[in-house]
The first five atom37 places (N, CA, C, CB, O) and aatype in JSON, in Angstrom:
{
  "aatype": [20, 20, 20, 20, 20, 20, 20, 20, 20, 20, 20, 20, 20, 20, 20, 20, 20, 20, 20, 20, 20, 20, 20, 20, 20, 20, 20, 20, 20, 20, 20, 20, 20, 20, 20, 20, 20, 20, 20, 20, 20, 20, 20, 20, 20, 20, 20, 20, 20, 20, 20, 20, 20, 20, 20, 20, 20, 20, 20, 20, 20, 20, 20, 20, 20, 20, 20, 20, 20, 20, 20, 20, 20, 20, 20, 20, 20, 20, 20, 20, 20, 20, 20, 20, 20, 20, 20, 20, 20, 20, 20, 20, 20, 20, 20, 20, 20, 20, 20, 20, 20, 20, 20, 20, 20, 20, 20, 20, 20, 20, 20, 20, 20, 20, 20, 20, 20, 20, 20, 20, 20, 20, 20, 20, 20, 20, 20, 20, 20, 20, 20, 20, 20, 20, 20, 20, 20, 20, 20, 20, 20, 20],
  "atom_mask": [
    [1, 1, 1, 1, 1],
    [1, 1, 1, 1, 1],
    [1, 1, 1, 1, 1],
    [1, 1, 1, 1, 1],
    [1, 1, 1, 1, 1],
    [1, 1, 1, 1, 1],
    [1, 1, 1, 1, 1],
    [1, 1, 1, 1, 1],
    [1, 1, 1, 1, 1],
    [1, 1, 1, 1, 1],
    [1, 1, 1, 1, 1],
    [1, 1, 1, 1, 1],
    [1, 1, 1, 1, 1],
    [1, 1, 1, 1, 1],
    [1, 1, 1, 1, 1],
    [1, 1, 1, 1, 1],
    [1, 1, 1, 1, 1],
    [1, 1, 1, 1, 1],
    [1, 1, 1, 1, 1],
    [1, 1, 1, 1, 1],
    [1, 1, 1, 1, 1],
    [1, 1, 1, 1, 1],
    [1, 1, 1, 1, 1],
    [1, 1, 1, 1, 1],
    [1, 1, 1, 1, 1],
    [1, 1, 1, 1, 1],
    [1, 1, 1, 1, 1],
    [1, 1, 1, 1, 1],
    [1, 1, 1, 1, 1],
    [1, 1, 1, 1, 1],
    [1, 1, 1, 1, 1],
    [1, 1, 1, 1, 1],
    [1, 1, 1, 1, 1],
    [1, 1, 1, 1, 1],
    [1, 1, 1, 1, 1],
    [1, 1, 1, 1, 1],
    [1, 1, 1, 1, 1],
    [1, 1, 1, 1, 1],
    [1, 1, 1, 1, 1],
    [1, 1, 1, 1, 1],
    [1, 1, 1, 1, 1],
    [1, 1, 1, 1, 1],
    [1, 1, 1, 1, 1],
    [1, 1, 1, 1, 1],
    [1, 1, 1, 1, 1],
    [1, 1, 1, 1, 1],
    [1, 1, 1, 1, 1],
    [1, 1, 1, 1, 1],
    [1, 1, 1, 1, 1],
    [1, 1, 1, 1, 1],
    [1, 1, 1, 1, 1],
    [1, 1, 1, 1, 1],
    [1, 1, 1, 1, 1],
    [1, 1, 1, 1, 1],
    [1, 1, 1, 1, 1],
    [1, 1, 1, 1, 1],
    [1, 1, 1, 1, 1],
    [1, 1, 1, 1, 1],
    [1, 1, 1, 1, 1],
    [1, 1, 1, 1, 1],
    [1, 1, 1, 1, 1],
    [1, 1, 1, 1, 1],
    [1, 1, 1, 1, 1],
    [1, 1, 1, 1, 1],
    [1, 1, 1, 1, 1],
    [1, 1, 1, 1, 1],
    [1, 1, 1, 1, 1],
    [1, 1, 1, 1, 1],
    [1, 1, 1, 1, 1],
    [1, 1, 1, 1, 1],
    [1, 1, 1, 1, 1],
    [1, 1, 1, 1, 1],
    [1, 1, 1, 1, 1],
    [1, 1, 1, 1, 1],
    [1, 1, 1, 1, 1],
    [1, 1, 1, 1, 1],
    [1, 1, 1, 1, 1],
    [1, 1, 1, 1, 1],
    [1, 1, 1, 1, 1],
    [1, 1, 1, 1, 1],
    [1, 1, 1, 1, 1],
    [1, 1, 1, 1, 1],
    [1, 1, 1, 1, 1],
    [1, 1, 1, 1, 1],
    [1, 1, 1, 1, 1],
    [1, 1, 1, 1, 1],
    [1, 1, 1, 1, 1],
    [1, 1, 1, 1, 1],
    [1, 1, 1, 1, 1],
    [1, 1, 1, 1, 1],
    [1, 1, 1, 1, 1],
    [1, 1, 1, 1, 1],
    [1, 1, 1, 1, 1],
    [1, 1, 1, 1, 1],
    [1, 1, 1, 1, 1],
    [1, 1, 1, 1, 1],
    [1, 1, 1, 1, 1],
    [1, 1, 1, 1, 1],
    [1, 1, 1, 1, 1],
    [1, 1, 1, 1, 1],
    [1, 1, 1, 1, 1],
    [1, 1, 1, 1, 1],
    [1, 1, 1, 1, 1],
    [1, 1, 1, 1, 1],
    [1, 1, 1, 1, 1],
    [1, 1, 1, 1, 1],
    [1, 1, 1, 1, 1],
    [1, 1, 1, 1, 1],
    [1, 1, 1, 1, 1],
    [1, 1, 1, 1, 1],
    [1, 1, 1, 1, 1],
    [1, 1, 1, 1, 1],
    [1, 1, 1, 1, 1],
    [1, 1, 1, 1, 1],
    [1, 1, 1, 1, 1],
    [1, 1, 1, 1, 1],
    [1, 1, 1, 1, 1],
    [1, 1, 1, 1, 1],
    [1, 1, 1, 1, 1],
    [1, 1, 1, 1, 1],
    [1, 1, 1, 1, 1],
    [1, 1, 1, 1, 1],
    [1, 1, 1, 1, 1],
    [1, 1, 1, 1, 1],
    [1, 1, 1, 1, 1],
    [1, 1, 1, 1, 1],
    [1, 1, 1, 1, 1],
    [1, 1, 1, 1, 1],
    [1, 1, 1, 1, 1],
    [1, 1, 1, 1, 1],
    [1, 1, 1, 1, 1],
    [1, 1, 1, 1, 1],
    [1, 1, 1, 1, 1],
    [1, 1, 1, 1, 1],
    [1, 1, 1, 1, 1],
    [1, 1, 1, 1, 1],
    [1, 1, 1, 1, 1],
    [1, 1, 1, 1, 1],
    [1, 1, 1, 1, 1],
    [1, 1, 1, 1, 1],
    [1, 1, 1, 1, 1],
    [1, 1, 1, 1, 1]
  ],
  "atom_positions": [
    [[42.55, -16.27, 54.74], [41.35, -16.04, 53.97], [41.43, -16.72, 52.6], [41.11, -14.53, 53.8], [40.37, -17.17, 52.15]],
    [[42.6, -16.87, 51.83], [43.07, -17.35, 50.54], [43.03, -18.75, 51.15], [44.57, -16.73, 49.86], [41.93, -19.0, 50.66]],
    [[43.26, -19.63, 51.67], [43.2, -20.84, 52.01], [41.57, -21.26, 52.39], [44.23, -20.98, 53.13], [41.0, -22.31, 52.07]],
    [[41.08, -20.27, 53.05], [39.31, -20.78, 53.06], [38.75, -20.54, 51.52], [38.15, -19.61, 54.31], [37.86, -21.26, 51.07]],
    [[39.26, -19.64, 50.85], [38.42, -19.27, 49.36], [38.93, -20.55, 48.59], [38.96, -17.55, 48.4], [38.18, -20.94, 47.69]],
    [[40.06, -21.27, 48.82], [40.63, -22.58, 47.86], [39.74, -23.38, 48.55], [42.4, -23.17, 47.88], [38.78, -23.65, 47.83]],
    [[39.66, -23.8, 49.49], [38.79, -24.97, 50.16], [37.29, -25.01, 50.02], [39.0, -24.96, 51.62], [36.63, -26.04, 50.08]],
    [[36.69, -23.55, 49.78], [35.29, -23.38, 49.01], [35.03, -23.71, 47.87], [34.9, -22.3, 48.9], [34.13, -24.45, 47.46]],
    [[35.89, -23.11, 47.28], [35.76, -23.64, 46.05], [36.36, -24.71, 45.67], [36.01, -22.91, 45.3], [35.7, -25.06, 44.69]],
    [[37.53, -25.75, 45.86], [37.52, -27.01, 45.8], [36.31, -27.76, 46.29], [38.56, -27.37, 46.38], [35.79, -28.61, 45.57]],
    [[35.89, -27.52, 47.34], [34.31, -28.26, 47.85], [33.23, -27.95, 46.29], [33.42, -27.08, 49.74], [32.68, -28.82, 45.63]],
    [[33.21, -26.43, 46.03], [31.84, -26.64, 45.08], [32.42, -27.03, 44.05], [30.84, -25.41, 44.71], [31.68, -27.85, 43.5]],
    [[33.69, -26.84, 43.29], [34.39, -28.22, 42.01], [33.74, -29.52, 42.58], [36.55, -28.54, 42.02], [33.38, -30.24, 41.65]],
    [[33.64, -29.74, 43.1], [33.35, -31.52, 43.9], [31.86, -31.75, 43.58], [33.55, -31.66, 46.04], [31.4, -32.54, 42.75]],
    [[31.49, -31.28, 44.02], [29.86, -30.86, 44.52], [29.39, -30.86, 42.81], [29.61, -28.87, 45.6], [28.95, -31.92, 42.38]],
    [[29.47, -30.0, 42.12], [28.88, -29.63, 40.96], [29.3, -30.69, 39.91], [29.26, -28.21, 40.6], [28.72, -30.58, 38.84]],
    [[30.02, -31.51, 39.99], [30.72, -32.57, 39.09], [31.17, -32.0, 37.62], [29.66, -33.84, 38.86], [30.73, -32.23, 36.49]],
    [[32.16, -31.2, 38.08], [32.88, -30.7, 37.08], [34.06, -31.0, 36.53], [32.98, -29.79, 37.28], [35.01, -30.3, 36.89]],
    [[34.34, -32.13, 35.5], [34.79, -32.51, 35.29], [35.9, -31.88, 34.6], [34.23, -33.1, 35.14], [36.91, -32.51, 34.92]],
    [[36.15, -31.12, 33.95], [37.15, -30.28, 33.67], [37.26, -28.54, 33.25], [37.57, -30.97, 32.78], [36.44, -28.18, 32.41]],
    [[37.9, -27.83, 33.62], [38.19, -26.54, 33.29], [38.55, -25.85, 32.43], [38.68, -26.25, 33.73], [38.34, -26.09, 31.24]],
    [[39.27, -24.73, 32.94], [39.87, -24.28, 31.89], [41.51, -24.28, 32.33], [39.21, -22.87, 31.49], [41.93, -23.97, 33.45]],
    [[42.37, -24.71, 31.14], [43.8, -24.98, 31.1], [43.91, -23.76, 31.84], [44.63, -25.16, 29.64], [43.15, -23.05, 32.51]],
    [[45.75, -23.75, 31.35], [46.38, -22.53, 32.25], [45.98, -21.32, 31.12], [48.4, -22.71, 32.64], [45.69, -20.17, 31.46]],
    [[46.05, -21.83, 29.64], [45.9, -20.44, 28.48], [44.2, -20.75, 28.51], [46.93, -20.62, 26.4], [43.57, -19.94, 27.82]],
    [[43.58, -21.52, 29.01], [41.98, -21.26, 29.0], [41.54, -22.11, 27.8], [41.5, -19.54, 28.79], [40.36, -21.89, 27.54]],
    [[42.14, -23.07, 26.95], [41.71, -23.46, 25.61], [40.49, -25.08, 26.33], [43.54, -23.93, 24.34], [39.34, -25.08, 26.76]],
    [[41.45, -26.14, 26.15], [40.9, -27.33, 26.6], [40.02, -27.24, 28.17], [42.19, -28.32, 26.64], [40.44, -26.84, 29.26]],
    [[38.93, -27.65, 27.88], [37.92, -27.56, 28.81], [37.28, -28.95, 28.82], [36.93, -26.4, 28.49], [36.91, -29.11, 29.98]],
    [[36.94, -30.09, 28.05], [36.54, -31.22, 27.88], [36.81, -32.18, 26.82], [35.55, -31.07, 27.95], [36.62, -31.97, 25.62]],
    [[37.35, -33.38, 27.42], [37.84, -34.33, 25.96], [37.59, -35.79, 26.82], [39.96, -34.04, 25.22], [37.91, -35.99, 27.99]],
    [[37.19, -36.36, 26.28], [36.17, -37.65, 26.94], [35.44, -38.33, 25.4], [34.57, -36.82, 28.28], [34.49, -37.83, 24.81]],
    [[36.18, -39.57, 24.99], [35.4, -40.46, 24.5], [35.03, -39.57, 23.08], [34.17, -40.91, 25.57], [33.92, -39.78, 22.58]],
    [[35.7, -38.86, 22.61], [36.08, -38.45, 21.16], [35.3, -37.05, 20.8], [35.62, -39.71, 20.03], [35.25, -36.4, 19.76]],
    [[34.55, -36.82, 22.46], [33.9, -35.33, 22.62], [34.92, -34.44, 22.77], [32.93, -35.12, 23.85], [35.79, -34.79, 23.57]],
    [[35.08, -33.31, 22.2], [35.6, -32.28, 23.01], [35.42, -30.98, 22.69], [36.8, -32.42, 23.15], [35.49, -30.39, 21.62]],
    [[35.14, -30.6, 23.95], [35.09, -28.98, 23.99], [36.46, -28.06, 24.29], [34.05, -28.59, 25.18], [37.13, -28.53, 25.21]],
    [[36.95, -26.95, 23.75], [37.32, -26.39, 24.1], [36.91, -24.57, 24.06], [38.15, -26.98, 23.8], [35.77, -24.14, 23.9]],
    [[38.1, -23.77, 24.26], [38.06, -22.01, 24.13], [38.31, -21.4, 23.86], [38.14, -21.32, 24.47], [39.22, -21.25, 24.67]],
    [[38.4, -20.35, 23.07], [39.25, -19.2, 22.42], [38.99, -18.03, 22.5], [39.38, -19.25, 21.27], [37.82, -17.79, 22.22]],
    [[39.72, -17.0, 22.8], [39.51, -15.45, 23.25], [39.62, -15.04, 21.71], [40.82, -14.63, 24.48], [40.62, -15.33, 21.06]],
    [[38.61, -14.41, 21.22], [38.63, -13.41, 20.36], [38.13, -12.44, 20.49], [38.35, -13.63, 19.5], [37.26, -12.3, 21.35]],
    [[38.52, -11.35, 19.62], [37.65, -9.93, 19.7], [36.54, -9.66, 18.86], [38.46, -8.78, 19.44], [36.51, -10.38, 17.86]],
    [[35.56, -8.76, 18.99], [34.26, -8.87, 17.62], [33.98, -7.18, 17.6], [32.31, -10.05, 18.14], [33.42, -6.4, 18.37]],
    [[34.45, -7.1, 16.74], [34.45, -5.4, 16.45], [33.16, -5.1, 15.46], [36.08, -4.82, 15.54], [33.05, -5.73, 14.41]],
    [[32.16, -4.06, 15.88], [31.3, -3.55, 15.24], [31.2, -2.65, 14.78], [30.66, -3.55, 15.54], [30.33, -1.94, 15.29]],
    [[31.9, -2.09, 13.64], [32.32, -0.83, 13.22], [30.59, 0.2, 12.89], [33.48, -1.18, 11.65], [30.26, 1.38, 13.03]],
    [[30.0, -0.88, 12.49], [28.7, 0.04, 12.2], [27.64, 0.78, 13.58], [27.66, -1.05, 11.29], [26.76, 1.63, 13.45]],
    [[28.26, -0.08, 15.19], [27.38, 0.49, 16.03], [28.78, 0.89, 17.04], [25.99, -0.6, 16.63], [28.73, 1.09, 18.25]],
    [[29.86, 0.93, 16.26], [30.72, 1.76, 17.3], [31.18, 1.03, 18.95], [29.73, 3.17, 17.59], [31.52, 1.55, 20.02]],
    [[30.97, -0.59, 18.45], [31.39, -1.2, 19.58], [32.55, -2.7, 19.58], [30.03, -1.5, 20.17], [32.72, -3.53, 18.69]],
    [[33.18, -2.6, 20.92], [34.46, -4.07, 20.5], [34.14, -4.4, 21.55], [36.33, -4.01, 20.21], [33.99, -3.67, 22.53]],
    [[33.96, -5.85, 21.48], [33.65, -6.54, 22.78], [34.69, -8.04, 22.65], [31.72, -6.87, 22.91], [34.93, -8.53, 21.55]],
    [[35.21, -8.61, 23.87], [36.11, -9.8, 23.84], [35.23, -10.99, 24.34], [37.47, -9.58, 24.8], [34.58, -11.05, 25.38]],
    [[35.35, -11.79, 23.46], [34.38, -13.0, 23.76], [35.22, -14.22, 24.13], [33.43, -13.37, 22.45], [36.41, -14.03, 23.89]],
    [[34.87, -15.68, 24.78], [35.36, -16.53, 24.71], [34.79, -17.28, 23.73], [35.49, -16.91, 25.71], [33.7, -17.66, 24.16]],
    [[35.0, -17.74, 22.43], [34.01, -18.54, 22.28], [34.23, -20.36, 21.68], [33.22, -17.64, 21.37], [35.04, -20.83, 20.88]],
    [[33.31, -20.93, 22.35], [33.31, -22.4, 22.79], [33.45, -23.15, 21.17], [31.66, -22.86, 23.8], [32.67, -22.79, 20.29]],
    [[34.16, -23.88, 20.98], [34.03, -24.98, 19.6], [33.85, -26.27, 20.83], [35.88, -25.15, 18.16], [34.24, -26.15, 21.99]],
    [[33.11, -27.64, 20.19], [32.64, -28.35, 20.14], [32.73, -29.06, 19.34], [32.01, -28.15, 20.32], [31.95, -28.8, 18.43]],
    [[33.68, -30.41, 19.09], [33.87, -31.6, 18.21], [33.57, -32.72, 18.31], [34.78, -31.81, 17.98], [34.01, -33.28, 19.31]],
    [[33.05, -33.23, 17.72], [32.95, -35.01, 17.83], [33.5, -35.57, 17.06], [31.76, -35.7, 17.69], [33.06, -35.59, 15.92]],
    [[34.67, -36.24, 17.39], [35.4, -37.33, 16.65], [34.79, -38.65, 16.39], [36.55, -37.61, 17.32], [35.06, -39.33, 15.4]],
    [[33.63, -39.1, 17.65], [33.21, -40.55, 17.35], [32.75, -40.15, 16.47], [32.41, -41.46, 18.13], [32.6, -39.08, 15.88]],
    [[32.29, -41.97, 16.36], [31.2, -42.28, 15.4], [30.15, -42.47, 15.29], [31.24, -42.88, 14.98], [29.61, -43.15, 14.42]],
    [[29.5, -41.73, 16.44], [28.24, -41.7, 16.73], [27.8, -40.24, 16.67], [28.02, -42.36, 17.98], [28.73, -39.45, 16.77]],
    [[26.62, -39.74, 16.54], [25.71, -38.76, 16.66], [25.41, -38.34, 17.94], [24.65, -39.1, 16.09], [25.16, -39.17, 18.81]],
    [[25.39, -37.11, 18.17], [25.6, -36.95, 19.93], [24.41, -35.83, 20.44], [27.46, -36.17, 20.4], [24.16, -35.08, 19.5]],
    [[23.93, -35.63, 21.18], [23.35, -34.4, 21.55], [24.53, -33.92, 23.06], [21.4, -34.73, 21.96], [25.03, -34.76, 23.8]],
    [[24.67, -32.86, 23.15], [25.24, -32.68, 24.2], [24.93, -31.51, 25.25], [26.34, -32.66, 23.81], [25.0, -30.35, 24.84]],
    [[24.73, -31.65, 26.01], [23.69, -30.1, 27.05], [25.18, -30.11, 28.96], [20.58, -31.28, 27.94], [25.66, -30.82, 29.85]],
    [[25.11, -28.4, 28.22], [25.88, -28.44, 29.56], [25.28, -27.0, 30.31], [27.79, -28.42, 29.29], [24.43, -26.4, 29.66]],
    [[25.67, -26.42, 31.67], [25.78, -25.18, 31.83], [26.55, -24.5, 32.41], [25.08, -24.88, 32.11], [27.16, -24.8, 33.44]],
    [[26.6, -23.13, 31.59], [27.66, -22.18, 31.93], [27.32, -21.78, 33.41], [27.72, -20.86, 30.88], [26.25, -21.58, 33.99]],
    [[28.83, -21.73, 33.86], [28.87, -20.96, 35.41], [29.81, -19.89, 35.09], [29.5, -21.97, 36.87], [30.96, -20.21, 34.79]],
    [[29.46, -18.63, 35.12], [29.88, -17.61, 35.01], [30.5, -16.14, 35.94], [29.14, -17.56, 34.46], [29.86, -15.11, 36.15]],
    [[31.53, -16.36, 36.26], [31.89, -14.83, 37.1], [32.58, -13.89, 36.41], [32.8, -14.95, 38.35], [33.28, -14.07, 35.42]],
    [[32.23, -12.43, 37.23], [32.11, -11.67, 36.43], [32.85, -10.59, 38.11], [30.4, -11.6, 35.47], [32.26, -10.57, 39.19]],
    [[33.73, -10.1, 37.92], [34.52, -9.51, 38.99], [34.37, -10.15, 39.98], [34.32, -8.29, 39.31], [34.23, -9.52, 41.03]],
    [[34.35, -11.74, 40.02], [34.8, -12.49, 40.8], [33.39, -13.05, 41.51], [35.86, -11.78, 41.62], [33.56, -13.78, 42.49]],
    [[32.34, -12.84, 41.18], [31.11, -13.04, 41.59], [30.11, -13.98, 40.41], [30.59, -11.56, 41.91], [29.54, -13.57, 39.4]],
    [[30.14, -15.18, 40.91], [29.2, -16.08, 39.82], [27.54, -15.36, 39.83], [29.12, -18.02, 40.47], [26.96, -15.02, 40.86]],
    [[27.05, -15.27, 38.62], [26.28, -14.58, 38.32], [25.12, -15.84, 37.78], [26.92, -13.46, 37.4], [24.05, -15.42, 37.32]],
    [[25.3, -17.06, 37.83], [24.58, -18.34, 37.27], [24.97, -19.39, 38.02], [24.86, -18.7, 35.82], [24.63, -20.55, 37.78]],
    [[25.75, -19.0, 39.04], [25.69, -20.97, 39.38], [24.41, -21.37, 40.61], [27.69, -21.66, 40.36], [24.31, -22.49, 41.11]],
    [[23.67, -20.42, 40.9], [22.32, -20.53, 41.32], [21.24, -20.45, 40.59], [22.11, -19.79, 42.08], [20.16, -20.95, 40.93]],
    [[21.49, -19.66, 39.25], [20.18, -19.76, 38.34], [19.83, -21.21, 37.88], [20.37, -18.87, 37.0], [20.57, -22.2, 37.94]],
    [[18.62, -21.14, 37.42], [18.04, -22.16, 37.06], [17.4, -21.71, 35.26], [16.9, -22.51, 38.36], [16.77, -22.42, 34.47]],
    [[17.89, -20.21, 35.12], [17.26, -20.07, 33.81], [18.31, -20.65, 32.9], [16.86, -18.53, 33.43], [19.49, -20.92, 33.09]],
    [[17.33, -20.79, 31.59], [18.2, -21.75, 30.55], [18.76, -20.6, 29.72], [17.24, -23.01, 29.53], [19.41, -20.82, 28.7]],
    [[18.5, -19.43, 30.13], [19.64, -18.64, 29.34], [21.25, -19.24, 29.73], [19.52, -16.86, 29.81], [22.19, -18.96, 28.99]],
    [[21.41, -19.94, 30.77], [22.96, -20.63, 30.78], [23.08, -22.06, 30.36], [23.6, -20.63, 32.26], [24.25, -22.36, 30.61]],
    [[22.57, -22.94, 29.93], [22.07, -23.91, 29.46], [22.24, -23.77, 27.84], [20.75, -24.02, 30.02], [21.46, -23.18, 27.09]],
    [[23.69, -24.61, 27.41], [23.4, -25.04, 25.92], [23.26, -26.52, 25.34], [24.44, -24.51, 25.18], [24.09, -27.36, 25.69]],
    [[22.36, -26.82, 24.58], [22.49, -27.71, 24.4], [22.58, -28.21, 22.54], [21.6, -28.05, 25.28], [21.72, -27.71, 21.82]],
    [[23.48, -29.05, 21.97], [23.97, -29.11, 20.53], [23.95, -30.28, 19.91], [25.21, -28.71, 20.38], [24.95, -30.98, 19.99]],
    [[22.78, -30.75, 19.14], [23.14, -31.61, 18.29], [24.52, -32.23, 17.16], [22.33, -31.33, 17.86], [24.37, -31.72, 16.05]],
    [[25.44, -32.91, 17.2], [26.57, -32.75, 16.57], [26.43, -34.34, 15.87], [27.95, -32.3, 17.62], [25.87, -35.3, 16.4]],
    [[27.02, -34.31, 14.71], [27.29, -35.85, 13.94], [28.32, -35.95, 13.57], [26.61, -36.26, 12.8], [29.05, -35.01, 13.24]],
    [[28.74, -37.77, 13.52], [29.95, -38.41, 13.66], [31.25, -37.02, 12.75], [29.72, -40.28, 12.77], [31.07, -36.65, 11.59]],
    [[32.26, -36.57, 13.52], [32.99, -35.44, 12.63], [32.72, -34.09, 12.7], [32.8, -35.63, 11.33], [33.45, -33.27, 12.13]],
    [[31.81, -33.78, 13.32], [31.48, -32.45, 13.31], [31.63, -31.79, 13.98], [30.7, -32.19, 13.18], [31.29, -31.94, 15.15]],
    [[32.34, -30.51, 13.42], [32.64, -29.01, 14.69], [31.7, -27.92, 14.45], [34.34, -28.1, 14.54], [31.3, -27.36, 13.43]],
    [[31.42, -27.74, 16.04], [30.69, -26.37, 15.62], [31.51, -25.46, 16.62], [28.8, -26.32, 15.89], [32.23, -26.01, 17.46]],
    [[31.38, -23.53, 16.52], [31.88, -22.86, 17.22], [31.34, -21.4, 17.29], [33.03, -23.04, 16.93], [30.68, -20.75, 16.48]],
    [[31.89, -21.06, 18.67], [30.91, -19.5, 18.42], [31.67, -18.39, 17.23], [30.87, -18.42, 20.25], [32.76, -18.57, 16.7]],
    [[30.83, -17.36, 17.03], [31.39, -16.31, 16.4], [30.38, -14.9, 16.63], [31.59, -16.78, 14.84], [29.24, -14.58, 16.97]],
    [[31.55, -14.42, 16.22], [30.8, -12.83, 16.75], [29.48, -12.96, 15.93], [31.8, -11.09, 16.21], [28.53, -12.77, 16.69]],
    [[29.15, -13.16, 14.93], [27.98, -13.1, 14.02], [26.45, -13.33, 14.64], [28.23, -14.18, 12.94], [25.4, -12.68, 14.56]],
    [[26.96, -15.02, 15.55], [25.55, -15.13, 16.04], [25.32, -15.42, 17.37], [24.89, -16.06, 15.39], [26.25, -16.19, 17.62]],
    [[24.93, -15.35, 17.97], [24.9, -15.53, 19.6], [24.04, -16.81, 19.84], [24.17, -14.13, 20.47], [22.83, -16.86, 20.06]],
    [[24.92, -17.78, 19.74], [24.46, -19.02, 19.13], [24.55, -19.92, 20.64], [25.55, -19.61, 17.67], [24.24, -21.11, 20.52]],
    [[24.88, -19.54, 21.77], [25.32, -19.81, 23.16], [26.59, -20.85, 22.94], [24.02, -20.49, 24.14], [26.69, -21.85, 23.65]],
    [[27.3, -20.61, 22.17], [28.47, -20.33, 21.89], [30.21, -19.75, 22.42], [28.0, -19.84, 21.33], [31.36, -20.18, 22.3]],
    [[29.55, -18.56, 23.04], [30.04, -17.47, 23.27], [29.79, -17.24, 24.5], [29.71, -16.59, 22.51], [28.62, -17.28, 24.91]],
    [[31.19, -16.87, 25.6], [30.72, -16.08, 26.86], [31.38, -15.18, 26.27], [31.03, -16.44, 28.45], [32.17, -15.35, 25.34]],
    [[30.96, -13.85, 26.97], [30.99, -12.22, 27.29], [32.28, -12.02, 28.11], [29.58, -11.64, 28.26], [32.25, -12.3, 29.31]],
    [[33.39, -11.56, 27.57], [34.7, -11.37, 28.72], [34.5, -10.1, 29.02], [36.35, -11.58, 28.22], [34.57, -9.89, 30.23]],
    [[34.21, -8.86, 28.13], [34.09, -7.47, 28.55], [34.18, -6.62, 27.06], [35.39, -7.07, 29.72], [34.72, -6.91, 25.99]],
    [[33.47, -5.55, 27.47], [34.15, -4.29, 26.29], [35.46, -4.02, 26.6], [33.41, -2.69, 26.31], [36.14, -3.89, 27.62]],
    [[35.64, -3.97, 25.32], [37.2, -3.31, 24.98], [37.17, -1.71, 25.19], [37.7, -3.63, 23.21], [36.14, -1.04, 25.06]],
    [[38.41, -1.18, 25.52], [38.48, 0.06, 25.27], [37.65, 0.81, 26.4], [38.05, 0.29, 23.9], [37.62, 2.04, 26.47]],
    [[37.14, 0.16, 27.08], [36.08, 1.02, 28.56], [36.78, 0.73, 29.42], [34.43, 0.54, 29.11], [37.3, -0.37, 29.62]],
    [[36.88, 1.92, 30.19], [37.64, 1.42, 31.65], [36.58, 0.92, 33.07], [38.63, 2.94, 32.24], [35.53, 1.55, 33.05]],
    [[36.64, 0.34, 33.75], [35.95, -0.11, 35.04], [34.46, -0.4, 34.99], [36.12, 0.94, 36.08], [33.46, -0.03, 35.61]],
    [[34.75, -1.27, 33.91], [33.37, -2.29, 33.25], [33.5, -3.52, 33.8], [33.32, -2.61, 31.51], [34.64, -3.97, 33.64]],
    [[32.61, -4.38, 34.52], [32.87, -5.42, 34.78], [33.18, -6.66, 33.71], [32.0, -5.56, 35.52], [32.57, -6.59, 32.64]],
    [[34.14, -7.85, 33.91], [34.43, -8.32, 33.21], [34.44, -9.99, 33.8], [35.43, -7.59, 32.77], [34.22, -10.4, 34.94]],
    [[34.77, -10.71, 32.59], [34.73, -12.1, 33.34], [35.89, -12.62, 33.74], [34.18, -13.13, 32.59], [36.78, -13.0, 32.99]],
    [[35.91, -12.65, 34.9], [37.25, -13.5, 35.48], [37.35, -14.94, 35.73], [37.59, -13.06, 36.75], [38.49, -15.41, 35.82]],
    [[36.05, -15.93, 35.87], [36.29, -17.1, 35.8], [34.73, -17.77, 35.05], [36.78, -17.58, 37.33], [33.58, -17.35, 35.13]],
    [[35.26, -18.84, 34.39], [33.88, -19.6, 33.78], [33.95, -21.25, 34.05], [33.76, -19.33, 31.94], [34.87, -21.67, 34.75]],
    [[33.14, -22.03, 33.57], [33.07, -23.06, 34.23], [32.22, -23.97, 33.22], [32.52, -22.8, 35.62], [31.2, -23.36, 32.91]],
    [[32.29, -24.95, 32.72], [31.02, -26.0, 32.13], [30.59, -27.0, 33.22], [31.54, -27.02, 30.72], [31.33, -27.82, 33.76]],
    [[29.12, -26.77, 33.48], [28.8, -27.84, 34.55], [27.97, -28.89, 33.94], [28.02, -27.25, 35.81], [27.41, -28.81, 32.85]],
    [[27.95, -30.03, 34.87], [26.35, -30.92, 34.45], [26.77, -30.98, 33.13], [24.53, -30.06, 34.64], [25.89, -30.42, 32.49]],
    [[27.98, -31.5, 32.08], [27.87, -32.05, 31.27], [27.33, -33.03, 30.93], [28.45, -32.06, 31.09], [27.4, -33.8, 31.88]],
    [[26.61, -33.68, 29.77], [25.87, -34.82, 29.35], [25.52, -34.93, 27.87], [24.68, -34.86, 30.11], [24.93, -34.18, 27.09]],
    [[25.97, -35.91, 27.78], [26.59, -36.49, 25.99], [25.85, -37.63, 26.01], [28.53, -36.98, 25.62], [26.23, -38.5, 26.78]],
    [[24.77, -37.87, 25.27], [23.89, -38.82, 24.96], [24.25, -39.0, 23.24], [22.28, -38.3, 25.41], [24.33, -38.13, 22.37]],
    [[24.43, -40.65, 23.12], [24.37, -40.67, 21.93], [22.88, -40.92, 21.33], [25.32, -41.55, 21.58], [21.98, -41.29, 22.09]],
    [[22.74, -40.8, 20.46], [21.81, -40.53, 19.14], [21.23, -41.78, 18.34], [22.69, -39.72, 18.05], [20.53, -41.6, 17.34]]
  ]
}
């Protein structure tokens, strides 16, 4: 059964033209031509509404020297069940203007699509995210 679930999903890696993942610690996800995306697990504690939630959230650099727009979309599972790689809504869909040097990145502050959702902290048998994905990347320069 573990050998048909690798061969499914090696087929839809193929299929979806996904050019890169997430490492073994989850950081580097895309570096191509002075773009790169990567990931970072942090926590975002809300002391005023009594909530901690663990986020991944995405930075985005451009080293060239060009001006970039860049639009990708999130594929998201969540106890092992992709919850977007059939949607078509652009709630998974980000897309970021960036210039020659510039980083941008998520933070708890703004939900800037930035940020995936790993789970609340501190709750037991909450669903959580077990795998994510950037698809349909596309880096147009400016």
């Amino acid at each position: 059964m573990q050998n048909l679930r690798f061969l499914v999903l090696a087929f839809l890696t193929l299929q979806s033209f996904w050019l890169f993942g997430q490492d073994s610690e989850g950081n580097l996800i895309y570096n191509s031509g002075g773009i790169r995306i990567s990931a970072s697990l942090a926590e975002c504690t809300d002391h005023h509404n009594g909530t901690a939630k663990a986020y991944r959230f995405l930075e985005m650099a451009n080293a060239s020297e060009d001006a970039i727009t860049i639009r990708f979309k999130k594929n998201l599972w969540y106890d092992g069940k992709c919850i977007s790689c059939s949607s078509t809504s652009e709630e998974y869909v980000v897309e970021a203007k960036l210039n020659p040097g510039e980083t941008i990145s998520g933070n708890c502050a703004e939900s800037n699509g930035l940020r995936v959702f790993v789970k609340m902290i501190d709750l037991k048998n909450v669903r959580q995210l077990t795998h994510f994905e950037l698809v349909d990347i596309q880096i147009e320069k400016q």
